[in-house]
N, C-alpha and C positions, 0 to 999 in steps of 0.2 A: 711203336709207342713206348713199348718197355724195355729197350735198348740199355746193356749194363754199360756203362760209363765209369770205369774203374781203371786204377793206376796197373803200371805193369807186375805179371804173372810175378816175379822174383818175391813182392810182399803178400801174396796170398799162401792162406793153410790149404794144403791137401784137402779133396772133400773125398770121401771114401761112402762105401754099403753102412759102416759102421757110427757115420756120422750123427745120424739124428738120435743116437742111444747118447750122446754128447751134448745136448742140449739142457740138462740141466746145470748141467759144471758150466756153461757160456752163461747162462741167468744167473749164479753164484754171485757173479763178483757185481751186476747191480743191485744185491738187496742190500749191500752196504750202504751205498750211498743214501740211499732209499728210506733205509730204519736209521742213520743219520739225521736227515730230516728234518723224518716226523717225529724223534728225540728232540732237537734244539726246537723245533715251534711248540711242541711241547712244554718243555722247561721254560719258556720263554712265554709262557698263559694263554695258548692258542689252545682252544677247544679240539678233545678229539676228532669229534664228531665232523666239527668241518674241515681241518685237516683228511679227511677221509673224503668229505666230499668233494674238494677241490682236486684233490688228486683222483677220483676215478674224472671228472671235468675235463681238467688237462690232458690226461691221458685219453677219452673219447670223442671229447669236444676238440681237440687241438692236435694234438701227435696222432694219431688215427686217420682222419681224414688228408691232416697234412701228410702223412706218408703218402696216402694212395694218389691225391693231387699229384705229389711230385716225381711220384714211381710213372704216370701218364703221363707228363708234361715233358720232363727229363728222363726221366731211367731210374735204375738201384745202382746202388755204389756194389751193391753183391753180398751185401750180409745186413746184420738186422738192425746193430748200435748205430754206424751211419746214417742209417734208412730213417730209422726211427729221429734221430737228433736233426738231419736235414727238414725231414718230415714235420718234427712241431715248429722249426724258423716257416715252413712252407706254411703250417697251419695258422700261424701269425697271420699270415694274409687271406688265407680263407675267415678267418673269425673275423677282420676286422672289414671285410668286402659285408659281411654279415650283416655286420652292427651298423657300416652305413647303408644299406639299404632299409635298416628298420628305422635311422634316423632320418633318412629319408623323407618316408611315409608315416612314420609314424606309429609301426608295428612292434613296435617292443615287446608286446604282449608272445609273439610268433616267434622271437630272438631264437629260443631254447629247439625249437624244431630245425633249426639252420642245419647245425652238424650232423641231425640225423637227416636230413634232406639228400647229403653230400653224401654219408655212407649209403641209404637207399640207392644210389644211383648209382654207383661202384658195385654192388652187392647185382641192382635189375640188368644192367647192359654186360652181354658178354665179351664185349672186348675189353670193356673197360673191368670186368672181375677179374681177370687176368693179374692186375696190378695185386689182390692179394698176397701174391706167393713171391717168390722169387723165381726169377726163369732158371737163372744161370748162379747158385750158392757160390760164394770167395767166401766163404768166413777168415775173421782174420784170428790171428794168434792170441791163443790165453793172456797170455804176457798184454796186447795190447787194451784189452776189457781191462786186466788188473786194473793196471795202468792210470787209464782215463776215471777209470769207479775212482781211485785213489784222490786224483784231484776232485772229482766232484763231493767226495767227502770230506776234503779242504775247502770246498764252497761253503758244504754244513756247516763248518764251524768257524767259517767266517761269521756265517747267521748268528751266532754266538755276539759274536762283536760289536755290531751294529741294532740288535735287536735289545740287547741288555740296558739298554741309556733308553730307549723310545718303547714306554710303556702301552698295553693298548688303555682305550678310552673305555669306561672313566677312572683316571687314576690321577692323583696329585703329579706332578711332572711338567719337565720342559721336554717338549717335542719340536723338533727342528720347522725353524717356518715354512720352509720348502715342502714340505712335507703336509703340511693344511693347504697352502696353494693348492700341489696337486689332489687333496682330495677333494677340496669344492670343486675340482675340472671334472673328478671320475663322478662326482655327482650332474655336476652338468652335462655329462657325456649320455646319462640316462634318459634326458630329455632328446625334443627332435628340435631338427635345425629349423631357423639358424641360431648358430650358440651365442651366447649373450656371456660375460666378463662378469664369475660369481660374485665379486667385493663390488662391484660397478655395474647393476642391474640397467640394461640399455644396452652398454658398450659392444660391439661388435667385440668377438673374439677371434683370436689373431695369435695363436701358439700353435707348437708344434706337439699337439695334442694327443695323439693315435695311443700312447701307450698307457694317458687315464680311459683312453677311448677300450682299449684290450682289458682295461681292469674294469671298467664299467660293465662290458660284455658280461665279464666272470662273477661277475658281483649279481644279476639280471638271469643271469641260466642257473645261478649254486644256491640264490636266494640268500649268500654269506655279508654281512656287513660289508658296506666299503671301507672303509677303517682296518678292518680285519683281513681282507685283501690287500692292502695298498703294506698297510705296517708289518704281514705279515707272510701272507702263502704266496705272494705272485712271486716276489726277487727272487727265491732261490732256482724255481725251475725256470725261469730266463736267465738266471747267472750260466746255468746247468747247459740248457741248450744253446749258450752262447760255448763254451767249452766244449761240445762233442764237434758242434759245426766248425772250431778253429783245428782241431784235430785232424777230423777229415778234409781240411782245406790243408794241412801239413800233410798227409800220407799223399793227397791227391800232387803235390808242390813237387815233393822228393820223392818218390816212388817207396817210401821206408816206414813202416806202419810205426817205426822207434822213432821219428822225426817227428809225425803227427801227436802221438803221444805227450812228446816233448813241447812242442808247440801250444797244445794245452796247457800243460802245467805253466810254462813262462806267461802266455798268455791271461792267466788268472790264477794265480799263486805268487808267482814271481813278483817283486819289487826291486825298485833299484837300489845300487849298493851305495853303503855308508862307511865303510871300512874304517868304522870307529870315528868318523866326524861327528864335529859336534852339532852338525843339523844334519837335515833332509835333504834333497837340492828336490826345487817345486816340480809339483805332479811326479808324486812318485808312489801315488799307489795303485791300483786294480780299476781294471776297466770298468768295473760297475761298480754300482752304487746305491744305497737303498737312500740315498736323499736327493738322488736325481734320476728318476723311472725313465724319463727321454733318453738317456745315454744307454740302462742298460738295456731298455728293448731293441735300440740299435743296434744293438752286435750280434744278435744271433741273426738278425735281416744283413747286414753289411757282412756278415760271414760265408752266406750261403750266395751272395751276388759277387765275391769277392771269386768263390768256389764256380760259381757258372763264369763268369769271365775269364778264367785263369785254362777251364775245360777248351773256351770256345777259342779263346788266342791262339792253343795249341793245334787246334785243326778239327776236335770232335764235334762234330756237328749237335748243334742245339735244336734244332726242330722246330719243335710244339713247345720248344722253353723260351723262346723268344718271345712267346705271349707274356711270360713269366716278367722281362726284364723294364717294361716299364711300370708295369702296377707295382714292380719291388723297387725302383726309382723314387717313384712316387711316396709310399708307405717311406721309407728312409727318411725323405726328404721332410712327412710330418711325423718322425721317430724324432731326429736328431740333425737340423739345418748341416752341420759341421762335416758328419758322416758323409757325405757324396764328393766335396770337391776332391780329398787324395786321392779317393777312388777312378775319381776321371783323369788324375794326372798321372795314376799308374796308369791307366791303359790307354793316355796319350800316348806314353814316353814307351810304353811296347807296341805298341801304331808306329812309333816312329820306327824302333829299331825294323821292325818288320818290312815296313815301307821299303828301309837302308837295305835289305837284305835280298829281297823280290824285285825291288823296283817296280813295286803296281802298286794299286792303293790295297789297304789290308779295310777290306769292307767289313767285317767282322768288327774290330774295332771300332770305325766310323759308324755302325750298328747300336755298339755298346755305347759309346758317347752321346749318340743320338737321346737311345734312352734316360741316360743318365743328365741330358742337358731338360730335356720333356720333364724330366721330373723334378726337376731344381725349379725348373718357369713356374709348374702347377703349383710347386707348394709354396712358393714365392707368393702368387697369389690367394693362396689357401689358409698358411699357417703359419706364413712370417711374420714378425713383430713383435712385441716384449721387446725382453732382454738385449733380442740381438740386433737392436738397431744403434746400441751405442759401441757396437764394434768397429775400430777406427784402425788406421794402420800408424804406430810406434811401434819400431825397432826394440827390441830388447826390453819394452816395458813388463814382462815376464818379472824380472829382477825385483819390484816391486816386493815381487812373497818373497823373496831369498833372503836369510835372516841377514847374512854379512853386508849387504847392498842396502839394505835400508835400514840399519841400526849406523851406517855409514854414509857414503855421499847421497844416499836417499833419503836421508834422516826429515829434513825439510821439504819434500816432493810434493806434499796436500795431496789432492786429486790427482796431479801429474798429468793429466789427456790434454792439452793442451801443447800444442808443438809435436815437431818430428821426433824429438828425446826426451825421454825424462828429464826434470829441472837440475838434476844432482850429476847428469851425463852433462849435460850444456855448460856447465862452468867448472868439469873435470878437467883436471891439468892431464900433464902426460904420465903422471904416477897414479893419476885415478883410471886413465883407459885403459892403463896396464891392469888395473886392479880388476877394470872389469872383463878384459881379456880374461882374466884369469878364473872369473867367477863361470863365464862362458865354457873354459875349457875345464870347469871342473865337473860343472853338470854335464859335459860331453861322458866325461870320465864313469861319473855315477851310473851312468842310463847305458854303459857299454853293454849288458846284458841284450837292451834292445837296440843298440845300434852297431854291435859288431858285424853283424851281415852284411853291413853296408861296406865296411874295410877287408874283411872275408868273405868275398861272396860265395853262393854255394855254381856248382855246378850241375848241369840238369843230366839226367841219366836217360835221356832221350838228343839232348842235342849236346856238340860242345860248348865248351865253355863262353859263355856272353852274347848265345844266341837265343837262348830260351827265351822267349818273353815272358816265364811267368816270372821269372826272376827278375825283369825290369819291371812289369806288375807292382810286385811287391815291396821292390827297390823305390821304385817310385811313387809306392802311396806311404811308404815311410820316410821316406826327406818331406813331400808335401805335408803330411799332418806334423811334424815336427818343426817344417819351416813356418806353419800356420802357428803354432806357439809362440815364437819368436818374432815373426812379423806383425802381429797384429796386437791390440790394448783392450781390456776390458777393464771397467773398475770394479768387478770382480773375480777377475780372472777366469772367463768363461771361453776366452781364447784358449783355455786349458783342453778345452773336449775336440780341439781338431788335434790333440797327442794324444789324449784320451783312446781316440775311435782307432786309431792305426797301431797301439800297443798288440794288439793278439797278429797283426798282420806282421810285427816286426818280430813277436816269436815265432811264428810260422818260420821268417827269413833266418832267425839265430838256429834254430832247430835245424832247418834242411843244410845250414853251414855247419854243421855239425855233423850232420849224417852224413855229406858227401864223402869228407876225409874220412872216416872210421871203418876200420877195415877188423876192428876186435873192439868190443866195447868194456872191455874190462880196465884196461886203461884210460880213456873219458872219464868213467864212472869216479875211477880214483882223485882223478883230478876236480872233477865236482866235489865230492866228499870234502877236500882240502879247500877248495874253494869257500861253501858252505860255512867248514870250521873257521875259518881265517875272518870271516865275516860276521861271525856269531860270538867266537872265542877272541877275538884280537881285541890287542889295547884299545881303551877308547882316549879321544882327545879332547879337552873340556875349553869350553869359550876363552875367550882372552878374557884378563882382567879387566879392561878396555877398551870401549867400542873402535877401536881403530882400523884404518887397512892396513896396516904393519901386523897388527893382534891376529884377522880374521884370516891374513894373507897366511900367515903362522899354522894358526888351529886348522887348516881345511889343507893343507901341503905337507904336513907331517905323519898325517896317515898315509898318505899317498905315495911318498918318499919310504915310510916302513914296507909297506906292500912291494914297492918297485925291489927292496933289498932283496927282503924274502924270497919273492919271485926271481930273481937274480941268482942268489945262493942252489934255490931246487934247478934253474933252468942249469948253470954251473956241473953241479953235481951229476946230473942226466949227463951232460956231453959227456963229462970225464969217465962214465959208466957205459954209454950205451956212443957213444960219438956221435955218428953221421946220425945214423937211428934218431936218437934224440933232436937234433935240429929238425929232422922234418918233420916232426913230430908238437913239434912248439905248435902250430895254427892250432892245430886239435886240445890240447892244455889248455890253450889259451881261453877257447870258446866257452869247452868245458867247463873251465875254473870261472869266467864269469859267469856261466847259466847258472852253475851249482850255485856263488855266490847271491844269486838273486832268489832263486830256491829256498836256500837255508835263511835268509832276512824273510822273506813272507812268511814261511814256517814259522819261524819265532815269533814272528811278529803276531801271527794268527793266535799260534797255541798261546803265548804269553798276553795276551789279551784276553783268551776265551778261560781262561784257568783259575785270572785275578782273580778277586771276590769281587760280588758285584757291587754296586757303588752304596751309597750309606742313601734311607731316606732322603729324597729332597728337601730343601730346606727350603722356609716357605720366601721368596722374593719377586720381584716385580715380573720378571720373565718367566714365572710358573703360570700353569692356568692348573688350576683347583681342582679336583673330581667332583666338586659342586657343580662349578661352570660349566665343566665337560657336559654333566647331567642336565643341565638348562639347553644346551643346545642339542643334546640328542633328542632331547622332547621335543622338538622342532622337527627336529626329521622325520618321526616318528608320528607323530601328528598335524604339521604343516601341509599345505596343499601342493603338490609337487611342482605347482608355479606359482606357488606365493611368493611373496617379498619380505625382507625383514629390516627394517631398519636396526640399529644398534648405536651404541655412543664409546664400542672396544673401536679402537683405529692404532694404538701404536703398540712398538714394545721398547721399554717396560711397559707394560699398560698404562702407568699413572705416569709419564711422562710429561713433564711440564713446559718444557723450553722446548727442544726439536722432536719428533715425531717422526720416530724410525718407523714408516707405515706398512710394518707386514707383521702384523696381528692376522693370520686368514684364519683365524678358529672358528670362527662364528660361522661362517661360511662353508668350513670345513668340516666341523663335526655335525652342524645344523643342517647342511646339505641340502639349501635354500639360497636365492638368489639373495644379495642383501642390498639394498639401497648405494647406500655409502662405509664401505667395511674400509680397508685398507687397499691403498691406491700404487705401495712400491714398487712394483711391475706393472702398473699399466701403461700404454703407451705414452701419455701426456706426463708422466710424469719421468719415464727415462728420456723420452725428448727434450727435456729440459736438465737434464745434467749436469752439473757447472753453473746453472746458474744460483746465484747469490753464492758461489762458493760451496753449495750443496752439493752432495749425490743424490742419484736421481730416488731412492729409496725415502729423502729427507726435505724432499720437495712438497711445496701444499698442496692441498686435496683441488682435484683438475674443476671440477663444477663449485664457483664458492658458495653460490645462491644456493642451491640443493645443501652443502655441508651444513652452512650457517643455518638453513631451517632444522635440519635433521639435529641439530646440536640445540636448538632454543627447546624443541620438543622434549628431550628430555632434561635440560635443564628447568624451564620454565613449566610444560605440560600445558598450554595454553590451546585451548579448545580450537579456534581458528589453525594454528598450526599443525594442530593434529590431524583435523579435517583434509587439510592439503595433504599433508604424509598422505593420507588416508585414498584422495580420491583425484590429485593430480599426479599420485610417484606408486599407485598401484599398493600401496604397504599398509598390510595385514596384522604384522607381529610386530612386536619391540624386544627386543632384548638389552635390558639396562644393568650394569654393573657397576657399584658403586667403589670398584677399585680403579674404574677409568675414569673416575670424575664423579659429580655431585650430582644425586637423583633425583627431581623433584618428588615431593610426598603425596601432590596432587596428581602424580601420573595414572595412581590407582581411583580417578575418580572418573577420570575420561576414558581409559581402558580396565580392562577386566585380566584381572592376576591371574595367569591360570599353572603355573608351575615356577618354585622355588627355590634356587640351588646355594647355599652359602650366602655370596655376594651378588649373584646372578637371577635376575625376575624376569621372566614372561610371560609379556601383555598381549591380550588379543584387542584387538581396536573395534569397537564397535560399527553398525550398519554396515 
């Protein structure tokens, strides 16, 4: 049951009599990242106190159990970073089997006993105390701890980034809507099923939920604010253990502890290159993300099933981890809808070579499929809906974000979902499909960092060349999540998170193409370094004068065209120096020069972001919500019944919105952390099913119930006694929260309810009887 499951002997450290006298220098290099941190949550208005508590949480409620789970299930990779990093993606699923058994029944009270339940039970059975120790120690190399601490303390100060703009509650600020969404879900997650739609009190919920469902958990055992979880202590150690799991899914790929390392760093650090253009080309930055929780709790689960699939393709027997692969199917599947399909078309497309190669069926495979089909059905039924039901298939509607394509023949597009093409493709001549050939092959060019593997593949250091199937694996969940960007339309480009989810798998493949050839790593390094500089230091190239395709064709092909010189003149130089040497030598430059180039752009991009000064007081406008208001709806939470109702009369943004009614206001709901009547309706299903109509997005669609809106809206305009009544005793609604910046309050509202807390512009009323 505790079987080591480790790459070959060539990447493992010596273990010696003298080894355990070496355990402090191996803990060294993670207090970096560590006192990192709890620095940036820090600086960034997070209480010590709970920063300390979340973290021994994490570390006992989640990484602890999840080791010893996955050390019985599966094995030890043979040393403790691994163990441990595999171990909290494993504890992922042990917390969240937790949380739905209490939502279940109803136990929430009993939540906090779960994780010691689990260690109890590992600590009383003797076979199972075994999983404590290690059987069989591989520690791996100094160099590779640096390493990996390194990038996770480029995680830290991403938090720097992302944290600096989203203040916690209450402060004057805009905070991203997304962001109050999910936290009325982590407040809903507190409650038992079945869940109900926090802005749409009724509504059957229908999201892929699990990762407010993991903050809720954390929020219920630490006793820490939700707010203060969600804005603050969760993202980084899911950034973290998304990172040590793509590492060990790279040492485990190439057998090269410098590959897995490397694979990290691209995987979350890395962006793609600009080589002084004057945009971005779309989706090009870091797998995760503090304003979409769904995406990043999915990479440390699609990391460690990426890692079990790639084990079992190869021939190591999975065991007792086969329990593992549909409950991690599942959990995926309500992480992040997007996250599974590359992953079943990599391990089609190595079913298949494998099939090619045996000629019998590769069961293993058809095993993994199985599971991974079981878990798309379940959560189809479970937690599909929102968002992702206006995913439609258009070709290259991606181009949409890309500044040159729609400051150009997309200028005029509107919504654009409608038809096989965008409006601005449909009546492109032959010097527009050139143009956009061209835009095609440039964002090819940018994202070479994650797509060189595919032109370089590596070789496996167990079989020859283009038998391995992890390399068709990975090969093949990286053309699918990348084709999944391009084949498919969202109007808001949420077709983005099937590139999104296979970015750490396409480092993983750049990395292991990189370790194959490398026979001295002193030359790579070089040529990263130069890559890096070239990327950082090189000219840049400013917009055309005007918007044209002649202008944009110009600006985005003369960086490109300087690069190809440059790289010309050194590869030149080389031959003339070193000859033959030098030619064979080019695949390795090459790979290196773009890693390092993506390397050195997130770098800048991090430190130069984290360094700025932070932004100036907000200033007060329609899209702020107040430290008043904030205050008004924390009294709510704070004193509401935990299934009370609130109506409200916030539903847009800008709040006082007069003519359309962008409906994702979820503050009321989010910091109130109360069901509400009628809040905002942007994402609920009736209103993105209706998409396009009147020429709308579905964000700007009317409110789905009108009867309900129209009374909820007379009440606080009017305050008319019979109305209130109905709020009161046919829609279940307890509280009111009126804001006199969303519209006009009546003055009689305080005679039929009772004022019970005052924030600025913000009053709440308790309803009588």
């Amino acid at each position: 049951m505790t079987a080591v499951l480790s790459p070959p002997d060539a990447d493992r450290a010596p273990v010696g009599p003298r080894s355990g006298g070496r355990s402090c220098w191996r803990l060294l290099p993670w207090i970096f990242p560590a006192l990192a941190a709890a620095g940036v949550l820090h600086g960034t208005g997070t209480p010590d106190r709970q920063i300390a508590i979340y973290g021994l949480y994490f570390l006992f409620a989640v990484v602890l159990p999840g080791t010893l789970v996955l050390r019985a299930l599966y094995g030890s990779r043979g040393n403790w970073p691994e163990d441990l990093g595999l171990g909290a993606a494993t504890g992922l699923l042990v917390m969240v089997a937790g949380w739905a058994l209490a939502a279940a029944t109803g136990l929430q009270a009993l939540l906090p006993a779960w994780p010691a339940l689990i260690l109890v039970l590992f600590l009383a059975v003797p076979k199972l105390r075994r999983c404590v120790r290690i059987a069989d120690p591989t520690p791996l190399p100094l160099a590779w701890s640096w390493s990996v601490a390194a990038v996770l303390v480029m995680i830290a100060v991403w938090g720097v980034t992302v944290f600096e703009n989203t203040p916690l509650p209450p402060a004057t600020g805009v905070i991203y809507q997304d962001l109050y969404y999910h936290l009325a879900l982590v407040h809903e997650m507190t409650r038992s099923m079945p869940f109900q739609v926090p802005q749409l009190a009724g509504d059957e919920l229908r999201y892929h939920y699990l990762s407010d469902a993991d903050m809720a958990a954390a929020s219920m055992i630490t006793d820490i604010p939700a707010a203060t979880v969600l804005l603050r202590l969760w993202v980084l150690p899911m950034a973290a253990t998304a990172a040590v799991v793509f590492a060990a899914v790279g040492r485990a790929a190439s057998g090269s502890w410098q590959a897995g390392a490397l694979a990290a760093a691209l995987g979350f650090v890395g962006h793609a290159l600009t080589l002084g253009s004057p945009t971005a080309p779309a989706i090009s930055g870091l797998p995760v993300s503090l304003v979409s929780p769904s995406q990043t709790y999915a990479m440390p689960l699609i990391g460690l099933f990426t890692l079990i699939a790639l084990e079992a393709l190869r021939g190591r027997p999975l065991r007792w981890a086969w329990a593992m692969t549909p409950v991690l199917a599942l959990v995926c599947a309500g992480a992040k809808s997007s996250v599974l399909p590359p992953l079943a078309a990599g391990i089609g497309l190595a079913g298949l070579v494998l099939f090619r190669q045996r000629r019998r069926i590769p069961w293993v495979a058809v095993g993994l499929l199985g599971s991974i089909v079981l878990g798309i059905l379940l959560g189809f039924r479970l937690f599909a809906g929102g968002g992702a039901g206006t995913l439609a298939v258009q070709p290259l509607q991606v181009l949409r974000w890309v500044t040159p394509y729609n400051k150009t023949l997309g200028a005029g597009d509107g919504l654009g979902l409608d038809g096989l093409l965008l409006p601005g493709m449909v009546t492109a001549g032959v010097a527009g499909w050139a143009f956009v050939a061209g835009l095609v092959g440039w964002w090819v060019l940018m994202q070479a960092p994650r797509l060189i593997g595919l032109v370089l593949p590596p070789r496996s250091p167990q079989s020859p060349a283009g038998a391995d199937p992890a390399r068709w694996l990975l090969g093949g969940v990286v053309v699918a999540g990348t084709g999944g960007l391009w084949l498919f339309a969202h109007p808001s480009l949420s077709q983005g998170y099937f590139y999104f989810g296979v970015m750490p798998a396409a480092g993983v493949l750049t990395a292991w193409a990189l370790a194959d050839r490398v026979r001295n790593w002193r030359i790579p390094l070089a040529a990263a370094a130069a890559g890096a500089a070239w990327q950082v230091l090189g000219p840049e190239i400013g917009p055309p004068a005007r918007h044209t395709m002649a202008g944009w064709a110009w600006s985005l092909a003369a960086p490109v065209l300087l690069t190809a010189a440059v790289v010309a003149v050194a590869v030149l130089a080389g031959v003339l120096a070193r000859r033959s040497r030098a030619v064979r030598a080019l695949p390795v430059l090459l790979i290196a020069a773009v890693a390092g180039g993506a390397l050195g752009n997130g770098a800048y991009l991090l430190f130069g972001r984290a360094v700025t000064v932070p932004p100036a007081a907000v200033k007060m406008s329609p899209s702020v919500v107040t430290a008043g208001e904030m205050r008004a709806a924390l009294w709510l939470e704070d004193n509401a019944g935990a299934d009370d109702v609130i109506a409200t009369n916030v539903h847009c943004v800008p709040i006082d919105a007069a003519d359309r009614c962008n409906a994702r206001a979820f503050w009321v709901a989010g910091l109130g952390g109360r069901r509400t009547l009628v809040e905002s309706w942007g994402y609920a299903d009736q209103a993105v099913a209706a998409h396009g109509t009147g020429g709308l997005s579905y964000t700007y669609q009317p409110a789905p119930y009108p009867e309900v809106f129209a009374l909820n809206e007379r009440v606080f305009r009017e305050a008319g006694l019979v109305d209130v009544a109905r709020l009161r005793d046919e829609h279940g609604v307890r509280w009111l929260l009126a804001d006199t910046r969303a519209g006009p309050v009546a003055p009689g509202l305080a005679r039929v309810a009772d004022v019970r807390f005052t924030g600025d512009t913000a009053t709440v009323y308790e309803l009588r009887g």
